[in-house]
Every structure is written in structure tokens, then in C-alpha cells.
Legacy VTK file of the C-alpha trace (Angstrom):
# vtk DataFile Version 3.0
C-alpha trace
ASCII
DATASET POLYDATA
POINTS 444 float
7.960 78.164 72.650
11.519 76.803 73.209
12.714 77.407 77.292
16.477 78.205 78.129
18.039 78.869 81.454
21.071 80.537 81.383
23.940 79.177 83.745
25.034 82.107 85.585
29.081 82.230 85.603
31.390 82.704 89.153
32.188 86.103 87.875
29.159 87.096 85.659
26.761 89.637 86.656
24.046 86.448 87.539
26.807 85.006 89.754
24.802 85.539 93.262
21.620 85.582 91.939
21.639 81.659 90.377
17.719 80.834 91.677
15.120 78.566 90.287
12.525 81.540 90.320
14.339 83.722 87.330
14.065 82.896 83.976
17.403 84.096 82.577
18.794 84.780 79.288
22.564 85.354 78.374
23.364 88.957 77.262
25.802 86.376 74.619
22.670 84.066 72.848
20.084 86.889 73.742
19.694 87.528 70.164
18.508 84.216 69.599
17.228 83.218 72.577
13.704 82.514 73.362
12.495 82.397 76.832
9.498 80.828 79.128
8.168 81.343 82.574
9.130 79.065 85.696
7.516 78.764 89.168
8.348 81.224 91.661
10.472 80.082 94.700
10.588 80.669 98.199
10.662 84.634 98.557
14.170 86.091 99.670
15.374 89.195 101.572
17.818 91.491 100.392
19.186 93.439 103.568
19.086 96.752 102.731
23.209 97.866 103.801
24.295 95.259 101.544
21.857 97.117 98.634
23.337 100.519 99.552
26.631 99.024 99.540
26.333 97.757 95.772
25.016 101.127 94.762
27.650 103.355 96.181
30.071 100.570 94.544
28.321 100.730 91.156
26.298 103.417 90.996
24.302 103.601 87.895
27.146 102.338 85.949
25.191 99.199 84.370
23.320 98.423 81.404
21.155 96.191 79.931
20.359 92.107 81.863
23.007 93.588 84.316
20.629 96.597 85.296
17.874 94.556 85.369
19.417 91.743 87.646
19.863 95.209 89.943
16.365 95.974 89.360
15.026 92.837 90.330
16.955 91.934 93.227
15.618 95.356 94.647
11.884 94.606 94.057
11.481 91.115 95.893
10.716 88.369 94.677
8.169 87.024 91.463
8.345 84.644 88.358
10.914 87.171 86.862
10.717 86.954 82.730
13.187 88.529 80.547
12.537 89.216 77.262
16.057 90.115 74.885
15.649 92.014 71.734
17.869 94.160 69.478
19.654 96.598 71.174
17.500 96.090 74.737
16.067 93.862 76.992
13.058 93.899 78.824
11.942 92.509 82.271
8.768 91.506 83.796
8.105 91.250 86.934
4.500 90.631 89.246
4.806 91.688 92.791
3.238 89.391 94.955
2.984 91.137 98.243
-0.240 89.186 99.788
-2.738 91.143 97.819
-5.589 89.624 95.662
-3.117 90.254 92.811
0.161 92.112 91.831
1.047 94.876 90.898
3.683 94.249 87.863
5.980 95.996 86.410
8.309 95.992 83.399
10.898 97.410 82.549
12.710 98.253 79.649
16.856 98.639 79.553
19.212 99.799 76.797
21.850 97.047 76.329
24.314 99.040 74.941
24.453 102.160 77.037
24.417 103.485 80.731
20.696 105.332 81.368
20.881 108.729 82.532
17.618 108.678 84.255
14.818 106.694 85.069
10.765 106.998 83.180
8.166 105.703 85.271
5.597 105.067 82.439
1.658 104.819 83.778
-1.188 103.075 81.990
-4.483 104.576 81.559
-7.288 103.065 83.173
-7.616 99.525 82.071
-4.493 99.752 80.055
-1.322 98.176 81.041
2.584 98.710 79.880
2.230 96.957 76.948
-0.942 97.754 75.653
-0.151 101.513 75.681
3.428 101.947 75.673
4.892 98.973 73.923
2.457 99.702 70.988
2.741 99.699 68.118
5.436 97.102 67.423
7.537 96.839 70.480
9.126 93.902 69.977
10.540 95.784 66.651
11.531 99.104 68.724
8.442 101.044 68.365
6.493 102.643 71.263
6.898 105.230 73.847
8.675 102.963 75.900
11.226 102.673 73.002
11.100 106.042 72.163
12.200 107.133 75.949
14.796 104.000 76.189
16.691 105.946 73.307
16.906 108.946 74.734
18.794 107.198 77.749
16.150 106.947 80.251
15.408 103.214 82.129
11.953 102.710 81.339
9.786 101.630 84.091
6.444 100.066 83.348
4.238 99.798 86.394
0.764 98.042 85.816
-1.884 98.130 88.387
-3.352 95.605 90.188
-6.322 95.067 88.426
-4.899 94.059 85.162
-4.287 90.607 86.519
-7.820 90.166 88.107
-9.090 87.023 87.173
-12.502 89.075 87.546
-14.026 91.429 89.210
-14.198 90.302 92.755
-10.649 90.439 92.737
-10.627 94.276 92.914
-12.097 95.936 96.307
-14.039 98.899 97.167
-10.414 100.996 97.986
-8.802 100.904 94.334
-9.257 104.258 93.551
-6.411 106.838 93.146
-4.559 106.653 95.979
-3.877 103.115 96.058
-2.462 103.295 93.041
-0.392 106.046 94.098
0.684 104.334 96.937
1.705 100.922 95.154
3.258 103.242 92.330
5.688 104.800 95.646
7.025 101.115 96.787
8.027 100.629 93.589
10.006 104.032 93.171
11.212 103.595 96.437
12.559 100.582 96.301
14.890 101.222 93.145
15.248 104.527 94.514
17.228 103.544 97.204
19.569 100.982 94.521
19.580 103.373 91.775
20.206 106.931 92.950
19.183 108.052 89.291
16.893 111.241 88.614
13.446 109.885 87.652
10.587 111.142 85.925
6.722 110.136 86.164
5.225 110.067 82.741
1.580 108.877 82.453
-1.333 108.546 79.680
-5.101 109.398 80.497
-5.577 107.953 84.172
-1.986 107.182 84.536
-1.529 110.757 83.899
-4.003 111.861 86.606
-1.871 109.325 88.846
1.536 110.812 87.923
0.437 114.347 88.836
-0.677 113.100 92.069
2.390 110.954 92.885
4.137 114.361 91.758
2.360 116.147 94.556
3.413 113.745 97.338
7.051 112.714 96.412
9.473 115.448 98.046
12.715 113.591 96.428
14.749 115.969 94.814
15.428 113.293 91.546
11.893 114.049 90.795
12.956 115.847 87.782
9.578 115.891 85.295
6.422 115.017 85.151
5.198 113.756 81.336
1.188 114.497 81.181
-0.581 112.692 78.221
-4.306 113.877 77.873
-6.044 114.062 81.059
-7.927 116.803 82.636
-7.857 118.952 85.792
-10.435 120.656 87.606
-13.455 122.152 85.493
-15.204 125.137 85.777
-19.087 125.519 85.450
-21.225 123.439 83.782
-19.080 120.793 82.834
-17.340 120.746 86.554
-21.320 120.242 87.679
-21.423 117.258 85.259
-18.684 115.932 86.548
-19.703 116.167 90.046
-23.056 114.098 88.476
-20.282 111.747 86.985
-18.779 111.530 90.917
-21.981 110.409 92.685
-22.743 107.727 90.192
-19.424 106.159 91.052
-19.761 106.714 94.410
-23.260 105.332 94.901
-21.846 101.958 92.701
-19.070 101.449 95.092
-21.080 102.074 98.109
-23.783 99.267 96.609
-21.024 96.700 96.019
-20.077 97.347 92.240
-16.079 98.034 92.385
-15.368 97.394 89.150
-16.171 97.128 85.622
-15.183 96.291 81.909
-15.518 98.726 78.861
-15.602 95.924 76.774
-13.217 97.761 74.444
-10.984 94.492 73.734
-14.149 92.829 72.373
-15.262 95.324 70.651
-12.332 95.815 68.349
-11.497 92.274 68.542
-14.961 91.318 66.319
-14.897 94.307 64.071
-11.329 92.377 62.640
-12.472 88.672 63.157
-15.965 89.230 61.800
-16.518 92.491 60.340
-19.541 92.730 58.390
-21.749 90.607 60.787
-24.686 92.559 63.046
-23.558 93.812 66.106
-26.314 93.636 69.241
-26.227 97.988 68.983
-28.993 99.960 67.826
-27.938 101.790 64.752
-28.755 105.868 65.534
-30.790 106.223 61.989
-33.091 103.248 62.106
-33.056 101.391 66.046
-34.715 98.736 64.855
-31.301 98.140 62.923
-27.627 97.109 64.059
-24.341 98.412 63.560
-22.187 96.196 62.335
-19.298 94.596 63.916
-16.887 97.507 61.895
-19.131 99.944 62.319
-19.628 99.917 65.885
-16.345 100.019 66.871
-14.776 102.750 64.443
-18.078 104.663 65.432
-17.118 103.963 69.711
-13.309 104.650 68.777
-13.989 108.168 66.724
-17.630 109.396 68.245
-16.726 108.152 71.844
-18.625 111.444 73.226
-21.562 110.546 71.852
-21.878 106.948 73.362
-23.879 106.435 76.733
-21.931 106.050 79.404
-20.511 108.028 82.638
-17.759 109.026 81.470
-17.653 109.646 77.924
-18.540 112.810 77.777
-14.695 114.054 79.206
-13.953 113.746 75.298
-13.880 116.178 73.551
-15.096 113.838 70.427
-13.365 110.717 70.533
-10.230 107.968 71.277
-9.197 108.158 67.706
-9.523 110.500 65.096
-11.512 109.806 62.240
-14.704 110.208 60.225
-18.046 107.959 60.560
-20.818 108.981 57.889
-24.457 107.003 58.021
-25.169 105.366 54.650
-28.754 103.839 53.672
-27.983 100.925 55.419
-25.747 99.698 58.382
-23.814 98.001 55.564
-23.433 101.021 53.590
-21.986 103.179 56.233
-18.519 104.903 55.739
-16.068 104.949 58.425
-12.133 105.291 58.839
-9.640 106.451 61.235
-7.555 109.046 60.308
-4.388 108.399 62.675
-3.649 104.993 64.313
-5.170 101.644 62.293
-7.378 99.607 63.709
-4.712 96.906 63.454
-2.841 99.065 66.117
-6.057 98.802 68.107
-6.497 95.481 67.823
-2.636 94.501 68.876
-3.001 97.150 72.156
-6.272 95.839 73.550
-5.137 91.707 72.476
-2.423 92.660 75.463
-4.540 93.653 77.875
-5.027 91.684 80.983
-8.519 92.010 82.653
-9.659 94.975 81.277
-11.138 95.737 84.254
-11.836 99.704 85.749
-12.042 100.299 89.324
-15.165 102.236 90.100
-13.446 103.460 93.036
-9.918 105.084 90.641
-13.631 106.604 88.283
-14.858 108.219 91.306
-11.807 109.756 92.288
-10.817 110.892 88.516
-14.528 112.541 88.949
-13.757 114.632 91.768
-10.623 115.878 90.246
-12.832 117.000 87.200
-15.424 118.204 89.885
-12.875 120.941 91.544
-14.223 118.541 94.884
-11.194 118.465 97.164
-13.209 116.890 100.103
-13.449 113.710 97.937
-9.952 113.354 96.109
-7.307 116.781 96.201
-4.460 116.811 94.390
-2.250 118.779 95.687
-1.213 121.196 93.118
0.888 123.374 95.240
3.122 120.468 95.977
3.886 120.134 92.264
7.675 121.589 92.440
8.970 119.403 88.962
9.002 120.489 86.187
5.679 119.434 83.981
5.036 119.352 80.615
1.123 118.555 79.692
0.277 117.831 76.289
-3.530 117.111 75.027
-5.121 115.752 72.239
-7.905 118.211 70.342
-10.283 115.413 70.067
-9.429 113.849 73.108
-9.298 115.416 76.617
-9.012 119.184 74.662
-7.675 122.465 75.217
-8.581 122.430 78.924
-5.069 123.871 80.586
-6.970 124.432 84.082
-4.548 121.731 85.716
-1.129 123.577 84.408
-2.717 126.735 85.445
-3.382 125.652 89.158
0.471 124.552 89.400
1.431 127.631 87.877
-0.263 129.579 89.763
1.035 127.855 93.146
4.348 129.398 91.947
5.913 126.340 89.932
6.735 128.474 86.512
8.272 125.533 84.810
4.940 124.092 83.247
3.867 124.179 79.721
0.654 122.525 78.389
-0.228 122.412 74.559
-2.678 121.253 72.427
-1.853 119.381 69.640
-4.771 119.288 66.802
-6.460 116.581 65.427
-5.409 113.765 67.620
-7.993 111.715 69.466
-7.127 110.515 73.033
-4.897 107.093 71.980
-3.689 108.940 68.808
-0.718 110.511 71.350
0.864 106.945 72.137
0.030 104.807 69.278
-0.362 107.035 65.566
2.522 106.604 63.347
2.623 110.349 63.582
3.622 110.765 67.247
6.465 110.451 67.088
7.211 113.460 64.714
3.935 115.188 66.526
3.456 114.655 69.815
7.013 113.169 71.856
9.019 115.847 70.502
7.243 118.143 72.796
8.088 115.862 76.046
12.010 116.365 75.528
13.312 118.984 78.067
LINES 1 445
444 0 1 2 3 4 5 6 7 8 9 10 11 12 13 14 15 16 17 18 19 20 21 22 23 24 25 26 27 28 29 30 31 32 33 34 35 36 37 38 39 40 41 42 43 44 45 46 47 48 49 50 51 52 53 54 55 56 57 58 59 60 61 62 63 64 65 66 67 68 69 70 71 72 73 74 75 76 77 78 79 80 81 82 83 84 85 86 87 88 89 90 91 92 93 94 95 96 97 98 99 100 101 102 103 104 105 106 107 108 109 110 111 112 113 114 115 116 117 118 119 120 121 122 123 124 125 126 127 128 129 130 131 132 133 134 135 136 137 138 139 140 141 142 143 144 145 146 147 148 149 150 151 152 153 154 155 156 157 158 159 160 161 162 163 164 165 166 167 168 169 170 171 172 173 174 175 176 177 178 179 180 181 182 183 184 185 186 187 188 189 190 191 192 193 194 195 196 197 198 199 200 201 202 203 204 205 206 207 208 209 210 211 212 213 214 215 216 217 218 219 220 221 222 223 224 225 226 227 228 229 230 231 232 233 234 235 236 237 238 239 240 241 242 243 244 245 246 247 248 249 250 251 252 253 254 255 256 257 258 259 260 261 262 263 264 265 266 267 268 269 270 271 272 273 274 275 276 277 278 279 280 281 282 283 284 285 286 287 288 289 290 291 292 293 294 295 296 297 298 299 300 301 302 303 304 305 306 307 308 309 310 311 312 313 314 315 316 317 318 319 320 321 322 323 324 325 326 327 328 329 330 331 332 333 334 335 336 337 338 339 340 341 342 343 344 345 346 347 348 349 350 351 352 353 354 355 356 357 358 359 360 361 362 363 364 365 366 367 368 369 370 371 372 373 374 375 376 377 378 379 380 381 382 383 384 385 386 387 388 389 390 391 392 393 394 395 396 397 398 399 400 401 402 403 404 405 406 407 408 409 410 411 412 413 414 415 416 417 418 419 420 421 422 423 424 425 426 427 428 429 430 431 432 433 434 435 436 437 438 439 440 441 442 443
């Protein structure tokens, strides 16, 4: 891939920001520019009056490579990446703060108007930004990160940690939820204090879980809405007794050393589209002594996720994806498709994903919110004073409004929480129908 560096002009909006650890690209050959990484330099400190001094000048009166400049002069320091396209441009950034690894986040600008607002968009649990919101087809304007960026909003990707693990003993025994929540607060804070724009948290799965707890511990009066994607709130009864089951498993892993693991889901869905038809290593349900193939197995995971072993797969109400998996005579004979998002969608999402990896730590937390147990992770739903709007997927996390309820009940009226049928849990960010189905119902 061909590597350009953009001379910044005297007067241009790079003109006191000309350092060796930015990959640039000029807003005038960004349609045909392609662009490659560069070593990080020394790290730099902005003082913070001459920040506030640029935002009372500016105010939110920038767009597009200009914005982001803004945005990453406010962040620190990293091997800064940006990425032009048509009509936007998109930054990446790693935050190297002396942890094992960064957290890093992206962000997504409209180059040809002012945003109104700011979208902090959070990954599910072993996801990162572009694996669930720059799929399907970002590069070509498709997404949730798109779909937000048109309606004016700055999109702010922020990955956790763990996606740039090299492996597992790069994540410790403390990533569960509120680590994340704090890391996810520098970063708001930080542009916060440039910015002065209203913001939003919007979050998928675990990163929804996180934005209803950042939600509960950010007082800021920008904190306009909070976007919930399929996740689930406290149970009641027997299921909130599994969960507390699902809790101690987690717990006793991180107390014997285990703080993190791999779904495998990548792999998975990477060999049912390299090598289909081959045997997989999986017992096939009808006859053990046979394997599922390659396809098989992972359109029977992706659909019939409830029914797989595991600790947690049970908090479906069937499945990721929506579909239909029928046993034939054979393994080869089986019949299988997905009704919503392809399996080339699948297969483009989980090819972007970094590690993978889970932390058993972020499980056990998740577990306890299921549970109802406040002793071992409380979010605090009485804090909640944005406005929220939680939508679920039938197949996915369900009709289970318990959550919404809680925050309604704490006297925060301006929630609403629907249900939208026949959607599995990744069928509300990446099926060609959400866009008509599901992000209608985030707008205001």
C-alpha cells in the first residue's frame, strides 16, 4: 500500500501540529489518497488553557480532518492513522497510557458538515469499532457508524483494551466492567473539555451493559441519550438463579488465574467460507460419533447459539443470527441458512477483530447484573437521568424490559424499550434490514 504524508501549510488546519507521529492526508487528494502507519514519537502535552482557549475560539465549528486534528490533539499522543473516504474521514487512534495495551479509538467525521453532537459507539464483548459498527461495508458508507455520521453526530469508536492483546496474559484479573467504564470516561472527558458538544453513549450487547453504566455515573448535563442494543438487566426467578450459577463460574476462573478467554467465533466462521464441506472436530447432535461440518457448525453456533455448551449462552433467547438449521441423514445433508445478515457479513466483522479475547472478569460482572446481585456489580439505575431508548432482538437477548423498568421506575419517564421480531442478537447492527427495522427506532 502506497504511503503519503501530507505537508501541513503555515495557515492550514495541520499548521501546529506538523509531527513525525501522524500520518496525514490532505482534505484536497483525500479522495485518492492512500495512507500507512508511521512510528510514534516522543509523547507531547497539550496545556489544558491553551485547549479551552481554542474551543471557546472555535467551538464546534469544524468538520471533517480539521475536527479530527482537534480530536487528536486532545487525546495524547499514538501512531494516529487517518483513513479519507467519500464524504468522511475516519481516525484511529491507540492510547498508550503505560498499560499492557491501549485502549483505541476511532472516530468517524462528516467532511462536509458541522456535527451537532457527539455518539460514543461501544463494542460488544470481543468486538471492536469496526467489527460491529463499520459492518457491513464501511469503507462504502454502510454501518451504524455511517448511519449516525449522517444524521450529524461525530462518531466515536472506543475499543477496549483487550482487542489488542497479543494473548491472554495481556489482560489482568481487574478487566471487568468498571474498567472499561473508567477508560470509556478519559476518553469522554478529554474531548469533553475541547468539544463542548452534547454526547450520547450508544452500545451493542456488552457495550450496551457498559453504556448504561457509564450513564449512571456521568452527571454532565450533554449526556443527552443513551442507545441500548440487546442486552439484559436484572432477572427475576429462575433464570436470575442461573445467572447467579453463570456469576460464580466466572468468579471462581478469575480467582484461579483464568482472566480471559476466546469464543473462537473468528475461526469458526472463517473455515465454514475457506473450507466448507470438510469435518469439523464437533459432535454432530443426531449421530456423536459424526461431525458437523465446517458450514454446518457455524450456521448451527450462529442461529442455535442457546443450545451450545457454554456459560453464557443460555442469555439468548435462540441465537446471534436468525435462521433455520434442519438435521438431514447425514452431516452433509443437513440444511441450514440465515435468514437476515450473510455469512459473508460474518465473515468480514469477525476478519476485523483484534484478539478476540473476553475478559472473565467484564463475564462476571455482566453475570451479576443478570443476577439482580448488587454486592458484586450495581448499576446504578436511579442515576440514569438521560433519556434511553432500549431496543432488543426476539431471538437475541428477548422481550426482557426489566432494565427500562428499573430506570423508570427511579422516576426517569423518558425510556422506551421495544422488541423488534425475528432478529437474532448481531441481526440489529449488521442485516441489510436494520436500517429500515431497527435504527429508525434510535432517532429522538
Amino acid at each position: 500500500m502506497g504511503r503519503e504524508h501530507s505537508e501541513p501549510r503555515p495557515d492550514g488546519p495541520y499548521a501546529d501540529d506538523a509531527r513525525a507521529d501522524r500520518v496525514r492526508v490532505d482534505p484536497v487528494r483525500a479522495g485518492r489518497a492512500q495512507v500507512g502507519q508511521v512510528r510514534a514519537g516522543p509523547a507531547r502535552v497539550t496545556p489544558a488553557p491553551r485547549i479551552t482557549a481554542v474551543a471557546h475560539e472555535a467551538g464546534a465549528a469544524v468538520k471533517g480532518a480539521g475536527l479530527l486534528t482537534r480530536v487528536e490533539r486532545a487525546l495524547g499522543t499514538g501512531t494516529a492513522v487517518y483513513l479519507p473516504g467519500d464524504g468522511w474521514i475516519r481516525l484511529t487512534l491507540p492510547l498508550h497510557d503505560g498499560g499492557p495495551v491501549p485502549v483505541t479509538v476511532e472516530v468517524l467525521a462528516d467532511t462536509t458538515r458541522v456535527p451537532h453532537g457527539i455518539a460514543y459507539l461501544l463494542p460488544g464483548g470481543g468486538l471492536n469499532f469496526t467489527a460491529d459498527y463499520f459492518t457491513p461495508d464501511g469503507h462504502a458508507g454502510g454501518g451504524l457508524a455511517h448511519h449516525l455520521r449522517r444524521q450529524g453526530l461525530l462518531v466515536v469508536g472506543v475499543t477496549p483494551r483487550e482487542d489488542a492483546a497479543g494473548g491472554v496474559a495481556d489482560v489482568t484479573a481487574d478487566r471487568g466492567l468498571a474498567a472499561h467504564r473508567r477508560d470509556l470516561a478519559g476518553v469522554v472527558a478529554a474531548l469533553d473539555a475541547v468539544l463542548r458538544l452534547p454526547y450520547q453513549y450508544a452500545g451493542h450487547s456488552a457495550g450496551a451493559a457498559l453504556a448504561l453504566d457509564a450513564a449512571s455515573h456521568d452527571p454532565s448535563p450533554r449526556l443527552r441519550r443513551v442507545l441500548v442494543l440487546d442486552t439484559t438487566g436484572p432477572y427475576t426467578g429462575d433464570p436470575a438463579a442461573r445467572a447467579a450459577r453463570t456469576r460464580d463460574v466466572y468468579a471462581d476462573l478469575v480467582a484461579g488465574g483464568t482472566y480471559a478467554s476466546d469464543p473462537g467465533l473468528a475461526a469458526l466462521v472463517a473455515r465454514a467460507v475457506t473450507d466448507p464441506h470438510s469435518p469439523s472436530p464437533v459432535p454432530w447432535p443426531p449421530d456423536p460419533d459424526l461431525r458437523f461440518t465446517n458450514a454446518g457448525l457455524a450456521h448451527f453456533a450462529l442461529i442455535r447459539t442457546a443450545d451450545l455448551p457454554g456459560e453464557a449462552n443460555w442469555i439468548h433467547r435462540r441465537g446471534h443470527a436468525a435462521g433455520e438449521y434442519v438435521f438431514g441423514a447425514t452431516p452433509a445433508e443437513d440444511r441450514f441458512a440465515l435468514t437476515h445478515t450473510p455469512l459473508a457479513t460474518w465473515h468480514a466483522a469477525t476478519a476485523a477483530l483484534g484478539s478476540g479475547l473476553i475478559p472473565t472478569a467484564l463475564m462476571r460482572d455482566l453475570a451479576a447484573i443478570w443476577a439482580g446481585d448488587e454486592a458484586t456489580y450495581r448499576i446504578a439505575w436511579d442515576r440514569i437521568r438521560a433519556d434511553v431508548v432500549w431496543v432488543n432482538a426476539e431471538l437475541g437477548r428477548g422481550d426482557e424490559s426489566r432494565g427500562a423498568d428499573l430506570i423508570r421506575a427511579c422516576g426517569n419517564t423518558r425510556v422506551t424499550f421495544t422488541t423488534v421480531p425475528g432478529l437474532g442478537h448481531a441481526d440489529v447492527v449488521w442485516s441489510p434490514t436494520a436500517p429500515t427495522t431497527v435504527w429508525p427506532l434510535l432517532r429522538p
